[in-house]
Residue frames as qw, qx, qy, qz and C-alpha x, y, z in Angstrom:
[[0.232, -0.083, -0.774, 0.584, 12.34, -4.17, -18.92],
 [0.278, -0.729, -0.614, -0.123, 8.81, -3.63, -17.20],
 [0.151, -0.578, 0.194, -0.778, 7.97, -0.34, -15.24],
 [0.270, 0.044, -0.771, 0.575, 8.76, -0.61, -11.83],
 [0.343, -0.549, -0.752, -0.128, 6.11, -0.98, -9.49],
 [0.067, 0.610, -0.141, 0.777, 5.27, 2.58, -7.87],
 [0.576, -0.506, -0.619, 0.171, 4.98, 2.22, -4.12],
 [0.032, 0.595, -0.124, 0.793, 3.90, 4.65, -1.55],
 [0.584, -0.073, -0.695, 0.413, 4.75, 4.07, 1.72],
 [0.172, -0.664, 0.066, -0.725, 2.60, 5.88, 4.77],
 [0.778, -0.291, -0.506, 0.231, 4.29, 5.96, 8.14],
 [0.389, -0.916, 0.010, -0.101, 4.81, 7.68, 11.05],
 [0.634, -0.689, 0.348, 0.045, 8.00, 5.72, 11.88],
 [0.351, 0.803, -0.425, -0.228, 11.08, 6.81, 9.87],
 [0.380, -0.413, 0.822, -0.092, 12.93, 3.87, 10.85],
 [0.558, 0.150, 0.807, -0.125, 10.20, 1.12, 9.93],
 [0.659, 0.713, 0.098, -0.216, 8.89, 2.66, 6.57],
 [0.153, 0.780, -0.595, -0.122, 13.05, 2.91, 5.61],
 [0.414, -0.112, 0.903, -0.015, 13.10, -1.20, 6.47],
 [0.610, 0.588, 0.474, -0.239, 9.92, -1.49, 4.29],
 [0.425, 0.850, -0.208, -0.231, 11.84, 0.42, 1.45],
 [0.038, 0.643, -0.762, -0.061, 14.96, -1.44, 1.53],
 [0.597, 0.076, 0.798, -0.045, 13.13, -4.64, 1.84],
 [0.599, 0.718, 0.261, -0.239, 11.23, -3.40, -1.55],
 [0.286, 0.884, -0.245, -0.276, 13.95, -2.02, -3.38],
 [0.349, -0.534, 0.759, 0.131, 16.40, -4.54, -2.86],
 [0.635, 0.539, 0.526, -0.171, 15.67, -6.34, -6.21],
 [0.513, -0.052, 0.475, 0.713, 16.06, -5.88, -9.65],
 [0.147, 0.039, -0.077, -0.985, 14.29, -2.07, -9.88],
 [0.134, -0.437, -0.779, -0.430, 10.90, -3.97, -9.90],
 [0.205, -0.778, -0.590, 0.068, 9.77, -1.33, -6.95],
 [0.119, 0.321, -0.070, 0.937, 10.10, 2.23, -6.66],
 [0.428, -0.721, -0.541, 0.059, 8.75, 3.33, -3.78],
 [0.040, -0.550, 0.041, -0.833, 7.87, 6.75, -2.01],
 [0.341, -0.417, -0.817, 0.208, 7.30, 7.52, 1.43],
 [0.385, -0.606, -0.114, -0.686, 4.59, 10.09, 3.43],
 [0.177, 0.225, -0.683, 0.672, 5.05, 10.50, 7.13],
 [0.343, 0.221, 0.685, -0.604, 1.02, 10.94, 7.50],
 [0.426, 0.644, 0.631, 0.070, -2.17, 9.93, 5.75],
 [0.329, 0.891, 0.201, -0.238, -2.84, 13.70, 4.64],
 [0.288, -0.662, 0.515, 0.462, 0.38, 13.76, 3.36],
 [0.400, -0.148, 0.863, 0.271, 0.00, 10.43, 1.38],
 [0.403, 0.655, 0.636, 0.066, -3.11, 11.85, -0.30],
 [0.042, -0.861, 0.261, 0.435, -1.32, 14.79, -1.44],
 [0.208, -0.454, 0.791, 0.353, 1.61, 12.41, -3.24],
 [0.413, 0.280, 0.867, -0.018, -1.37, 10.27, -4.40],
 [0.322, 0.774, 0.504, -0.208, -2.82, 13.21, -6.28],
 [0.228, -0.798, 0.322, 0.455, 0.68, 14.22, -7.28],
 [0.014, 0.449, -0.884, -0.128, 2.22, 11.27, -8.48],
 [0.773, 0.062, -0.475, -0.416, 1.41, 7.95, -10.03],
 [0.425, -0.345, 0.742, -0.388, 0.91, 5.48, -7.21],
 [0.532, -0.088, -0.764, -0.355, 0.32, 1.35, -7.86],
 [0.670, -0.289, -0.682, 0.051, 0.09, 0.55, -4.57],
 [0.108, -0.659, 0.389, -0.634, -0.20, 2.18, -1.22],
 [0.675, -0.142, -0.651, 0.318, 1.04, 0.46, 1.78],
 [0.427, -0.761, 0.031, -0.487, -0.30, 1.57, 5.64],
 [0.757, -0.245, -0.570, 0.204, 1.30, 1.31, 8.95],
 [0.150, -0.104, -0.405, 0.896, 1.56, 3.23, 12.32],
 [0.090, 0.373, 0.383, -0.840, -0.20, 5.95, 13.89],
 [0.347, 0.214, -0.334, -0.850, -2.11, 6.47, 10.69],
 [0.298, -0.095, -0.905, -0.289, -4.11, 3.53, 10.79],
 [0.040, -0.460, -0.755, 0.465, -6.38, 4.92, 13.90],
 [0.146, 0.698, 0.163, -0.682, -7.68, 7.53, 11.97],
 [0.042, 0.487, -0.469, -0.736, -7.41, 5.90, 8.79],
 [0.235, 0.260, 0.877, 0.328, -10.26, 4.14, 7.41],
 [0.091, 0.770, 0.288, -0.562, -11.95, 6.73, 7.14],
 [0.053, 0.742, -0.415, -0.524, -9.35, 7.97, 4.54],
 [0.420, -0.015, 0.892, 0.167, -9.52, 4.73, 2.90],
 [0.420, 0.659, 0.613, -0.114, -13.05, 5.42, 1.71],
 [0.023, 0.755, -0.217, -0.618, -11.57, 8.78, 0.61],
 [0.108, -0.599, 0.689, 0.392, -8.96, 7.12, -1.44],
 [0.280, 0.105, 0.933, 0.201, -10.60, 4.27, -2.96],
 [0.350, 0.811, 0.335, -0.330, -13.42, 6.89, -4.32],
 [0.147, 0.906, -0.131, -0.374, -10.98, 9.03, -5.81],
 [0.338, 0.551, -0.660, -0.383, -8.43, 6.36, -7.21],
 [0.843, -0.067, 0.222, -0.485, -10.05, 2.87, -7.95],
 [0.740, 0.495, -0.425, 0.163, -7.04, 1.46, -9.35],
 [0.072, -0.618, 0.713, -0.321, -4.84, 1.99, -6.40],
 [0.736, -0.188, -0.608, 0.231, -3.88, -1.83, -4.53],
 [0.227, -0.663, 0.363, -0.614, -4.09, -0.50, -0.62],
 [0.793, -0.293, -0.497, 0.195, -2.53, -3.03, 2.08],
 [0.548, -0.706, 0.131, -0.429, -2.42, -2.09, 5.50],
 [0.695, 0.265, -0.558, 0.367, 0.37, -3.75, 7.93],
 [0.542, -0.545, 0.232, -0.597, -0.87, -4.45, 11.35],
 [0.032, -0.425, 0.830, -0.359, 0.27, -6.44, 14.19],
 [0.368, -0.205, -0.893, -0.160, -1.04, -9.47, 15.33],
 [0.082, -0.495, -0.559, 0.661, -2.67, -7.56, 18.38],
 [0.192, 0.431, 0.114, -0.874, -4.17, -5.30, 16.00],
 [0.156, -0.022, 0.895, 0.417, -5.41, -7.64, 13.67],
 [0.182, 0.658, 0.719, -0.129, -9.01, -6.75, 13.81],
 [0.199, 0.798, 0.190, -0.536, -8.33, -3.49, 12.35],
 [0.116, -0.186, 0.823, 0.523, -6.87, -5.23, 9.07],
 [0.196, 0.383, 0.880, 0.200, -10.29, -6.66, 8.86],
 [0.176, 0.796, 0.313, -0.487, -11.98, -2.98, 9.40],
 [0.100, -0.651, 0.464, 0.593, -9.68, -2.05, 6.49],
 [0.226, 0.062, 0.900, 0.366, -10.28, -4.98, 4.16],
 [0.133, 0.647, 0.748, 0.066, -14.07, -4.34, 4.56],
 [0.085, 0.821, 0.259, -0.501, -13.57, -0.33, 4.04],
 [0.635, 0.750, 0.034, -0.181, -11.62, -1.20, 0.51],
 [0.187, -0.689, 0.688, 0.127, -8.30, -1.90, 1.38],
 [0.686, 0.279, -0.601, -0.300, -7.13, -5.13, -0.82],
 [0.864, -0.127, -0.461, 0.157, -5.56, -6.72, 2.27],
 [0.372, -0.848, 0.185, -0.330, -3.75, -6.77, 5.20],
 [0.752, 0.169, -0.539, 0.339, -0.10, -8.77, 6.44],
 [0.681, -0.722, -0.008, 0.121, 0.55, -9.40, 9.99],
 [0.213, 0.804, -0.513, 0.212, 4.27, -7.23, 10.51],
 [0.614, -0.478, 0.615, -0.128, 5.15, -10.29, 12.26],
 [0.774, -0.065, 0.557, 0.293, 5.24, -12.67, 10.01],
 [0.323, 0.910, -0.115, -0.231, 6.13, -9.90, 7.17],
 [0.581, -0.222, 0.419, 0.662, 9.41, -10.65, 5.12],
 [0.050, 0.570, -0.453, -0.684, 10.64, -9.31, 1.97],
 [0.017, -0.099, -0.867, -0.488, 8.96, -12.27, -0.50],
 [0.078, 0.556, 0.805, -0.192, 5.64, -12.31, 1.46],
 [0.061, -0.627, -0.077, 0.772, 5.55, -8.41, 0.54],
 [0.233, -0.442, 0.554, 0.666, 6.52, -8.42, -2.53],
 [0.184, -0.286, -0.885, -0.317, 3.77, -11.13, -3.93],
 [0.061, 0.641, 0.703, -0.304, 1.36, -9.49, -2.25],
 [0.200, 0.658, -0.034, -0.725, 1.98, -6.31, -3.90],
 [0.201, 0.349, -0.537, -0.741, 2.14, -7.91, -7.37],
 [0.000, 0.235, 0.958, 0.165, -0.70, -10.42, -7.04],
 [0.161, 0.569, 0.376, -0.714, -2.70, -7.27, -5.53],
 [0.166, 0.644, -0.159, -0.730, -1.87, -5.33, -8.60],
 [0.247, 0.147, -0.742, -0.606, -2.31, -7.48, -11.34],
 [0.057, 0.509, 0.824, -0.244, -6.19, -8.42, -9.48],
 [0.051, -0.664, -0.385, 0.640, -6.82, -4.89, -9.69],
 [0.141, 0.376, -0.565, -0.721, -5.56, -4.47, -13.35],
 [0.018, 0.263, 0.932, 0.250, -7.47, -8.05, -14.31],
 [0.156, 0.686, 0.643, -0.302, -10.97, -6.32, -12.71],
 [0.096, -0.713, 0.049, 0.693, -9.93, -3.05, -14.41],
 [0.691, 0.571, 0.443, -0.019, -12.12, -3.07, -17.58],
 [0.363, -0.245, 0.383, 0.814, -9.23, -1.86, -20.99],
 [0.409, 0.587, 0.435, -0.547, -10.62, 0.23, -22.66],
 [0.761, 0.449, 0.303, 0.357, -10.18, 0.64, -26.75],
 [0.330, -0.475, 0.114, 0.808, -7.72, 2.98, -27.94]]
């Protein structure tokens, strides 16, 4: 069986990151996923723990492209989507252009649209992601 995709959820809002997990998990183990209540948190867990993919939403997204640049210096592997409302949709695109991979409107968000976006992310990011010889 493949290793489950590592996901690390960062939200403010226990509620919506716990929907985001149960939408992920539900499945046959293909996500394991972790969550961080704030950015500084989520770069902590990121520096802990192997992370494939890190998934933004809430409060952390005004004050987080900033951190973006942070994170995409320090791990260039990571897949980083961002999950922003159709009213906030222009800061998906500040995000896209500060290194994030992408960005899904939480409106039209399900559980498949997620799901393929995290494993078409991550296997872009592996394809660019030169192997080296052993």
């Amino acid at each position: 069986m493949p290793q489950p995709y590592r996901i690390l959820i960062v939200d403010d809002n226990k509620a919506r990151a716990e929907t985001l997990s149960t939408v992920l998990e539900n499945g046959q183990g293909a996500f394991q996923v972790m969550h961080s209540w704030s950015i500084d948190a989520g770069i902590e867990t990121l520096c802990a723990v192997p992370v494939d993919a890190l998934l933004l939403q809430g409060t952390c997204l005004t004050d987080g492209i900033s951190h973006v640049k942070q994170i995409r210096d320090h791990f260039e592997s990571l897949v980083i989507i961002v999950v922003v409302s159709k009213e906030t949709e222009a800061i998906g695109k500040q995000f896209f252009r500060a290194g994030a991979c992408g960005y899904i409107l939480e409106e039209e968000l399900d559980g498949t649209l997620l799901k393929e976006t995290i494993r078409l992310a991550t296997r872009r990011k592996r394809e660019k992601t030169p192997v080296l010889p052993s």
